[in-house]
N, C-alpha and C positions, 0 to 999 in steps of 0.2 A: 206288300209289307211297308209300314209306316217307318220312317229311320227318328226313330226318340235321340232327343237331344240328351248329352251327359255333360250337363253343366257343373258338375263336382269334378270330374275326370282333366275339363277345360280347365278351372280354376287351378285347379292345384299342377297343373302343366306351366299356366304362366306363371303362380308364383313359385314354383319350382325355377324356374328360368331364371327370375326378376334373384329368389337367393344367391344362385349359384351367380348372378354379373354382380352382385354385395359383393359379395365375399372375395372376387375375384378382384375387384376396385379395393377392397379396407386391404388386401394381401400386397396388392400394388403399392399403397398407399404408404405402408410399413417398413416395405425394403427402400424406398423413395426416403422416407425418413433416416433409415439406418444408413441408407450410405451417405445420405447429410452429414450423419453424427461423426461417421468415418472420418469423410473430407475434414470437415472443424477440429477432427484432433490431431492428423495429419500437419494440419497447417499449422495448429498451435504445437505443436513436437518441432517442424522446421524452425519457425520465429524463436522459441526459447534457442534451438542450437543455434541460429545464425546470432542470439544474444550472445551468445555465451563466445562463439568465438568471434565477436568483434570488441567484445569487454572484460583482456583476459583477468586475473585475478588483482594481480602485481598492479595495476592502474584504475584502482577501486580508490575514491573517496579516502584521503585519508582522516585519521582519525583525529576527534578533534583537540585543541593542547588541552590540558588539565586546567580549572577552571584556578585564575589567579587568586592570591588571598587577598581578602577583604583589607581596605586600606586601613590604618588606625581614623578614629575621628580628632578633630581637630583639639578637641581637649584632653583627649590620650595623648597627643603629640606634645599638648602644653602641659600637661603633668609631667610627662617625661623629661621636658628641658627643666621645669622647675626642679625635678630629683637631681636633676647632675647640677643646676645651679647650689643648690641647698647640700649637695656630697663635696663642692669645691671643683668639679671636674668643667665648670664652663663658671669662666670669667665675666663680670657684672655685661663687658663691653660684648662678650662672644654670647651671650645669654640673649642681649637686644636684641643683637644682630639677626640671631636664630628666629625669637619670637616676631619681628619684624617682619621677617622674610615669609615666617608662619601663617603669619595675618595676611601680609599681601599688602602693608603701606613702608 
């Protein structure tokens, strides 16, 4: 008796084999991934706690002062001494003095 080759039987033996070490590799592959993902949030849960209690609340930044008011310009400031010059409340000589100082000679 002659032994016939089953070259269909063969084939689908190896890749029967060749799927079953895929799938066994992409399942490896997966849980290798996911306990990546694990570790990384792990570590980022410690690093915010260990933020959190080296930077308690009470020694935050504080807040910044409220922004000052704009200064008058310098011809607001010279109309104003002219109304008190012109109301009699600043004297010819307390008037220079003011506007002098005003100017910066």
């Amino acid at each position: 008796m002659i032994m016939r080759r089953r070259p269909l039987l063969r084939a689908a033996a190896v890749g029967g084999g060749a799927y079953v070490a895929g799938r066994r590799a992409a399942t490896r592959q997966a849980e290798e991934q996911q306990a990546w993902a694990e570790q990384d949030a792990r570590i980022s849960d410690l690093e915010n706690q260990q933020a959190a209690t080296q930077a308690p609340p009470a020694q935050q930044a504080p807040a910044p002062p409220p922004a000052a008011p704009a200064a008058p310009s310098m011809m607001d400031q010279l109309k104003q001494l002219a109304g008190l010059h012109s109301q009699g409340i600043l004297t010819d000589d307390e008037f220079a003095a003011a506007k002098a100082k005003l100017l910066g000679s």
